[in-house]
C-alpha positions as CSV (number, residue, x, y, z in Angstrom):
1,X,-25.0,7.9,-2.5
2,X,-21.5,10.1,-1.4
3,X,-22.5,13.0,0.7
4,X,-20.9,15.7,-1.6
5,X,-20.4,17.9,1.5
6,X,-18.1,14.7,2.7
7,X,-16.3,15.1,-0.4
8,X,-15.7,18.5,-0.6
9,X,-14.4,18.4,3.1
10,X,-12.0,16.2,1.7
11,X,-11.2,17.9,-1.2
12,X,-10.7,21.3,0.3
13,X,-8.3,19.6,3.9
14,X,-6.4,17.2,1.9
15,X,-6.1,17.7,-2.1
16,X,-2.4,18.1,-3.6
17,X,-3.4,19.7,-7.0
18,X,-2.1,17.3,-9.5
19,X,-1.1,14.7,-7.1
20,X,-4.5,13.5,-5.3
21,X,-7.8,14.3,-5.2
22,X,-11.0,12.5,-3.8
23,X,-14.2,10.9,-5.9
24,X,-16.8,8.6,-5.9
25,X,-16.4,5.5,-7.4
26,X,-18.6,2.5,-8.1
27,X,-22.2,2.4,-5.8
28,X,-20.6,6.1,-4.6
29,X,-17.9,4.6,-2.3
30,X,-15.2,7.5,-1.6
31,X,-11.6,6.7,-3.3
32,X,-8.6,8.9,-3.2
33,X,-6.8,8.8,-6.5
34,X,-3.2,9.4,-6.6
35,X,-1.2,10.9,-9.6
36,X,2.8,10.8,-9.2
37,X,5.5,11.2,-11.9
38,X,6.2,7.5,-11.0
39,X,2.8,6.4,-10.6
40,X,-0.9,6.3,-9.9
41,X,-2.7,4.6,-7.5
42,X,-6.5,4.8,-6.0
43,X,-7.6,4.2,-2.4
44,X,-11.1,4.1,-0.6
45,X,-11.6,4.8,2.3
46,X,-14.0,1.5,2.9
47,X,-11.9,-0.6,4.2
48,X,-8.7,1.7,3.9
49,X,-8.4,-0.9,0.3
50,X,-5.6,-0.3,-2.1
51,X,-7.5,-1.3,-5.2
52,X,-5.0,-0.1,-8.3
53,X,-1.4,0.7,-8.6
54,X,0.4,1.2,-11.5
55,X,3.8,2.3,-12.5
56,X,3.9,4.8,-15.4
57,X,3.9,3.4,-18.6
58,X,3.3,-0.2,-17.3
59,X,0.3,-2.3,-16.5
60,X,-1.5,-2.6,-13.3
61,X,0.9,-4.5,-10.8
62,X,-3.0,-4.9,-8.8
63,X,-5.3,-7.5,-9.8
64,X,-9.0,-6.3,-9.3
65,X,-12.3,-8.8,-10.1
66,X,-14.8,-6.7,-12.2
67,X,-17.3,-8.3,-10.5
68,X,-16.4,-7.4,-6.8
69,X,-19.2,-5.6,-5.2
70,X,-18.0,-2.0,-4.1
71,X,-20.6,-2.0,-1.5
72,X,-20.8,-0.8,2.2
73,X,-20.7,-4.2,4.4
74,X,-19.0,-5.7,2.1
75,X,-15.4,-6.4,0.9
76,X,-13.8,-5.4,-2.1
77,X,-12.7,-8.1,-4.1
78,X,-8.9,-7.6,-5.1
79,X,-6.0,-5.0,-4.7
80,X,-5.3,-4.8,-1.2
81,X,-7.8,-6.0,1.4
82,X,-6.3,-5.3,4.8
83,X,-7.3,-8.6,7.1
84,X,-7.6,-7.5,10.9
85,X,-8.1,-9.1,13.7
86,X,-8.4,-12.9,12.4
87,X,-7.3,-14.2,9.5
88,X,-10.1,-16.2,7.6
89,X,-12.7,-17.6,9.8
90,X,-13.4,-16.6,13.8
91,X,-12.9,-20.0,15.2
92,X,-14.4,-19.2,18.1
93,X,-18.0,-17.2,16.5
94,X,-18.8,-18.8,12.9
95,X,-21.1,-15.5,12.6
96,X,-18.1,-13.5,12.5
97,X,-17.3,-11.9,9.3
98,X,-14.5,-13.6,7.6
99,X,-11.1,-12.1,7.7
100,X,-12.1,-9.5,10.2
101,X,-14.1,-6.6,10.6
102,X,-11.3,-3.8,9.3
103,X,-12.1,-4.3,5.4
104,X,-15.6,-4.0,6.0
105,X,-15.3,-0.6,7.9
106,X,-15.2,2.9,6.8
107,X,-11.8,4.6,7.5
108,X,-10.7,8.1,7.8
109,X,-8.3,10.3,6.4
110,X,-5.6,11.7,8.7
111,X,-2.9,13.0,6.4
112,X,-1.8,13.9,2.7
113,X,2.1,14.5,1.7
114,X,4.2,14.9,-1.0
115,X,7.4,14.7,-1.0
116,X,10.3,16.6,-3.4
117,X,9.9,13.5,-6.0
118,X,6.5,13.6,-6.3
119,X,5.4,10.6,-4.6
120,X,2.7,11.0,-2.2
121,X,1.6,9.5,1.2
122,X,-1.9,8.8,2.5
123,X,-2.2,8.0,6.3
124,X,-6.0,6.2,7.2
125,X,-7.1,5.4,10.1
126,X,-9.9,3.2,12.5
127,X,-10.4,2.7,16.2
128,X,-12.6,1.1,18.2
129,X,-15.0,3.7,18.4
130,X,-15.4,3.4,14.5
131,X,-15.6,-0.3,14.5
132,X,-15.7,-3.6,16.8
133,X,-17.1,-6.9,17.1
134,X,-18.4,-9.3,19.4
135,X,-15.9,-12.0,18.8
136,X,-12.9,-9.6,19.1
137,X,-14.3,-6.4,21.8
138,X,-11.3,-5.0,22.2
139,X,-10.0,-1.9,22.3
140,X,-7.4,-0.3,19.4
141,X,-5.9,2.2,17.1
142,X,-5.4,1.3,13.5
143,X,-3.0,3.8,11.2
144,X,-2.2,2.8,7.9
145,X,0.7,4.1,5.5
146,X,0.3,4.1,1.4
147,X,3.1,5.4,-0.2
148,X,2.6,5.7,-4.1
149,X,5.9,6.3,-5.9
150,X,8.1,4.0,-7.9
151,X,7.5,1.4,-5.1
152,X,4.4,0.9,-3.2
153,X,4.6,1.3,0.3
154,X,1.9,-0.3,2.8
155,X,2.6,0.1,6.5
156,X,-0.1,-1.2,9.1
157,X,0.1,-0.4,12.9
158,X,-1.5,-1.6,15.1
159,X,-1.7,0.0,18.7
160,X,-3.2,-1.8,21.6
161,X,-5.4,1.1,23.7
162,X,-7.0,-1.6,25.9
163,X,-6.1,-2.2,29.7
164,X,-5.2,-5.4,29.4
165,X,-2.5,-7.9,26.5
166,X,-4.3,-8.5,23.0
167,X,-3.9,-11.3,20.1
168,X,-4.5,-10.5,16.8
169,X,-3.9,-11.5,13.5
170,X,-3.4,-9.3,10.4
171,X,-2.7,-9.2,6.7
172,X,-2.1,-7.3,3.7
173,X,-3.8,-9.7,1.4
174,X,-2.3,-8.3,-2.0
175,X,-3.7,-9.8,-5.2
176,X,-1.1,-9.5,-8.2
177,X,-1.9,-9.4,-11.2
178,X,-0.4,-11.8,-13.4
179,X,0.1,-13.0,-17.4
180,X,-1.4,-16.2,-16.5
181,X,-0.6,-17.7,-13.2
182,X,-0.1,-21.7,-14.4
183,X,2.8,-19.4,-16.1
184,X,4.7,-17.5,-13.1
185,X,7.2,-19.3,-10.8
186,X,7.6,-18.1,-7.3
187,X,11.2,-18.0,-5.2
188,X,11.9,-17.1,-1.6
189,X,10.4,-19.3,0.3
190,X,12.7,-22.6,-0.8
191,X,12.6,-24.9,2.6
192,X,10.1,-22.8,4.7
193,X,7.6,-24.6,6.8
194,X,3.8,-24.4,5.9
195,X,0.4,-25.2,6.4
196,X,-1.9,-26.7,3.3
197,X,-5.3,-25.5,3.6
198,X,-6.5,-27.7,0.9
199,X,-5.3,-30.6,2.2
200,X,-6.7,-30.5,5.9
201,X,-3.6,-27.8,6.9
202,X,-1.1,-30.6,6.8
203,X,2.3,-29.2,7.8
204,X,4.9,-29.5,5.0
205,X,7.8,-28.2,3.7
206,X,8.6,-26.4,0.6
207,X,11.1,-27.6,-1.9
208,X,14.3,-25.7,-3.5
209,X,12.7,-25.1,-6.3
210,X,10.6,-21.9,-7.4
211,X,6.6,-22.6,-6.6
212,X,4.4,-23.3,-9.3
213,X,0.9,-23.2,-9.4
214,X,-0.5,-26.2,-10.7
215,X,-4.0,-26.3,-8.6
216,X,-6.1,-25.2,-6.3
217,X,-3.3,-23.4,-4.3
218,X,-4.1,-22.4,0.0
219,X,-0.5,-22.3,1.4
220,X,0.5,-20.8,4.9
221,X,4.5,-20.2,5.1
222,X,5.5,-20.2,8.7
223,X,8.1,-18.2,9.9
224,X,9.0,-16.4,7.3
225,X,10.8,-12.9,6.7
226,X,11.6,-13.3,3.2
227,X,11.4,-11.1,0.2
228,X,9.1,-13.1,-2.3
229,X,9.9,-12.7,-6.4
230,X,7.1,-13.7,-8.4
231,X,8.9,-14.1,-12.2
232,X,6.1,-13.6,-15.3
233,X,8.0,-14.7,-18.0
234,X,4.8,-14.0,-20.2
235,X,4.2,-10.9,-18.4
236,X,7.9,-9.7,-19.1
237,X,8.4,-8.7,-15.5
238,X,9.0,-9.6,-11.9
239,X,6.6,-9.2,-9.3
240,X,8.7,-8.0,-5.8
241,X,7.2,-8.1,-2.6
242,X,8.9,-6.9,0.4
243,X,8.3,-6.8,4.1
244,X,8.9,-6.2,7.9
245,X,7.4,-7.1,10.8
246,X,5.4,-10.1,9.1
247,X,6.5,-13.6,9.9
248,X,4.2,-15.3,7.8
249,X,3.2,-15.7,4.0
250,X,0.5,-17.1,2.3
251,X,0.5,-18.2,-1.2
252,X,-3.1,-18.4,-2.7
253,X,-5.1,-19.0,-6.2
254,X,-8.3,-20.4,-6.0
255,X,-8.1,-22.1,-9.3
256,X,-11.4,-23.3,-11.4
257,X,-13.9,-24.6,-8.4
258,X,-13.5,-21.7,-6.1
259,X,-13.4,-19.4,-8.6
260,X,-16.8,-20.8,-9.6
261,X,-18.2,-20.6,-5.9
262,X,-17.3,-16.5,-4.9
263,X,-20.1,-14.9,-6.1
264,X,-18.2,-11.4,-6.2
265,X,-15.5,-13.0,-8.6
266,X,-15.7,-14.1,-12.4
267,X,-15.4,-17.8,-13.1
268,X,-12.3,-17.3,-15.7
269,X,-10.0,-14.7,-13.8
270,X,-8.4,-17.2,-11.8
271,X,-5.9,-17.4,-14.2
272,X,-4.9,-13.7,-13.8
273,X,-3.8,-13.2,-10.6
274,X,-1.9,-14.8,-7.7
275,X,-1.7,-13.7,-4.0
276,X,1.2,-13.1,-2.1
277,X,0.5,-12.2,1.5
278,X,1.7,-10.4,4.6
279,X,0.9,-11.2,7.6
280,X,0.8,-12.3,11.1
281,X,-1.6,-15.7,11.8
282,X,-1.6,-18.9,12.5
283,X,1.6,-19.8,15.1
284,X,2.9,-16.2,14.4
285,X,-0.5,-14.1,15.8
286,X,0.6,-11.2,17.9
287,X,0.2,-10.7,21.1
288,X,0.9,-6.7,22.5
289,X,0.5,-5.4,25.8
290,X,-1.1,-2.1,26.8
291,X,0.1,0.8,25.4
292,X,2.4,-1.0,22.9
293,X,2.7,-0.7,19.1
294,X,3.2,-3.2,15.9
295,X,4.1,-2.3,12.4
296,X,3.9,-4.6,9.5
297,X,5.2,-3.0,6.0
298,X,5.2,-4.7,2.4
299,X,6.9,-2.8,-0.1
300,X,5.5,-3.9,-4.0
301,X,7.2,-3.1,-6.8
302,X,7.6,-4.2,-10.8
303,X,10.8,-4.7,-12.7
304,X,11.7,-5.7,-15.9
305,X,11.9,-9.3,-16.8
306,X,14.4,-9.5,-20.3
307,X,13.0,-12.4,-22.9
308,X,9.5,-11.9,-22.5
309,X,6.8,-11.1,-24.6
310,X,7.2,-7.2,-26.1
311,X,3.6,-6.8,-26.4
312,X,3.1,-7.2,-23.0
313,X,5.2,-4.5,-22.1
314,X,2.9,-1.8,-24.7
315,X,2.1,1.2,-22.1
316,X,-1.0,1.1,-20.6
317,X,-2.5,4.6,-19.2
């Protein structure tokens, strides 16, 4: 159960009357929720995970399982899982938890603003002290950016605080929410280089046409800085994800199998979503030397698509 003398500390240091206050939420895990003229938006603090945002009088641009667990240890199963400091498995300790130890752990608040427009800015953050691992027992500084406005803005640093050079890799592992995702094409990565995870991470190259997703779908695009525009024809909108400081992006829909084997995810809402990552892995894992910084930013945000279907454009509050 939240500790309501947590939630009042919150309340009464970082509140914006009318722009965010702090709740409970499912199995009493502490989210912010965010009201702006553009938008609204909810956060908790486990795992610093981005789990709605939606622009006003539109749907949710966030796809979220309703069967993801909301419970401590455990990730949250859409949104915005941030993925630090492996991506996937720890090659090197099987016992690791997947995708890192950062969406797992318990953030804090360092910061509330809101600018002239409205929009509001919520700074988290994790060390070291807060949480490690075996497989990765180094020492670091993690500050994270959510900007809720008419764009979303995620910016993850990462400082190394250690005495001596650190790899890592990282990822803002956003799940969009789609019509139907045998539906959407993908452009922006026409001729990039990438790795298929389901079949045995051959290398291959992307075509000039948009991606569709036709299958089982575990794609990681090297060397890429591209914006990626994820067209919903269905949907009557365009999906626009931004970024800097990533070099890699992975496409991803686990399709019917998968679907069926994540116990935290239904068996039929493949269909409605599609991730399009940010990160650093693979080839493109950082390496920073003491005392040094790295900032990785995706910037998410809907627009119009003309020809689509009116009614599924309706507002949605």
């Amino acid at each position: 159960m939240t500790d309501p003398g947590v939630l009042k500390q919150l309340q009464d240091r970082y509140e914006i009357p009318g722009g965010l206050r702090f709740e409970a939420g499912p199995k009493g895990l502490i989210r912010a929720v965010v009201a702006t003229p553009q938008a609204g938006a909810q956060v908790y603090l486990h795992g610093a995970h981005v789990t709605h945002y939606q622009p006003r009088g539109e749907r949710p641009v966030l796809f979220m399982s309703a069967h993801s667990w909301f419970e401590p240890g455990k990730p949250i199963r859409g949104g915005v899982p941030i993925v630090f400091p492996w991506f996937g498995p720890r090659a090197s300790d099987p016992s690791a938890p997947a995708h890192g130890f950062a969406r797992l752990a318990e953030w804090h608040m360092e910061s509330a603003t809101q600018a002239a427009d409205g929009s509001v800015t919520l700074v988290l953050g994790l060390d070291a002290a807060k949480a490690t691992n075996p497989a990765w027992p180094h020492a670091y500084e993690l500050r994270y950016r959510v900007g809720v406005g008419g764009t979303l803005g995620l910016f993850l640093e990462v400082r190394n605080t250690s005495d001596g050079a650190i790899t890592f890799e990282e990822a803002l592992h956003t799940y969009l929410a789609v019509s139907d995702v045998r539906r959407v094409s993908i452009a922006g990565l026409a001729g990039a280089d990438y790795l298929d995870k389901t079949d045995g991470m051959r290398r291959k190259t992307q075509g000039p046409d948009p991606i569709r997703i036709t299958g089982e779908t575990d794609r990681v695009y090297l060397n890429t800085q591209t914006t990626c525009v994820v067209d919903d024809p269905a949907g009557g909108r365009r999906l626009v994800v931004n970024k800097q400081g990533s070099d890699v992006t992975v496409v991803w829909d686990p399709w019917v199998a998968k679907a069926q084997a994540m116990p935290d995810f239904g068996d039929d809402e493949w269909p409605q979503m599609l991730c399009i990552e940010t990160c650093n892995a693979a080839d493109h894992a950082v390496t920073l030397p003491p005392g040094h910084r790295h900032e990785m930013r995706a910037t998410i945000r809907s627009e119009p698509r003309y020809g689509g279907d009116p009614r599924c454009r309706a507002h949605v509050s």
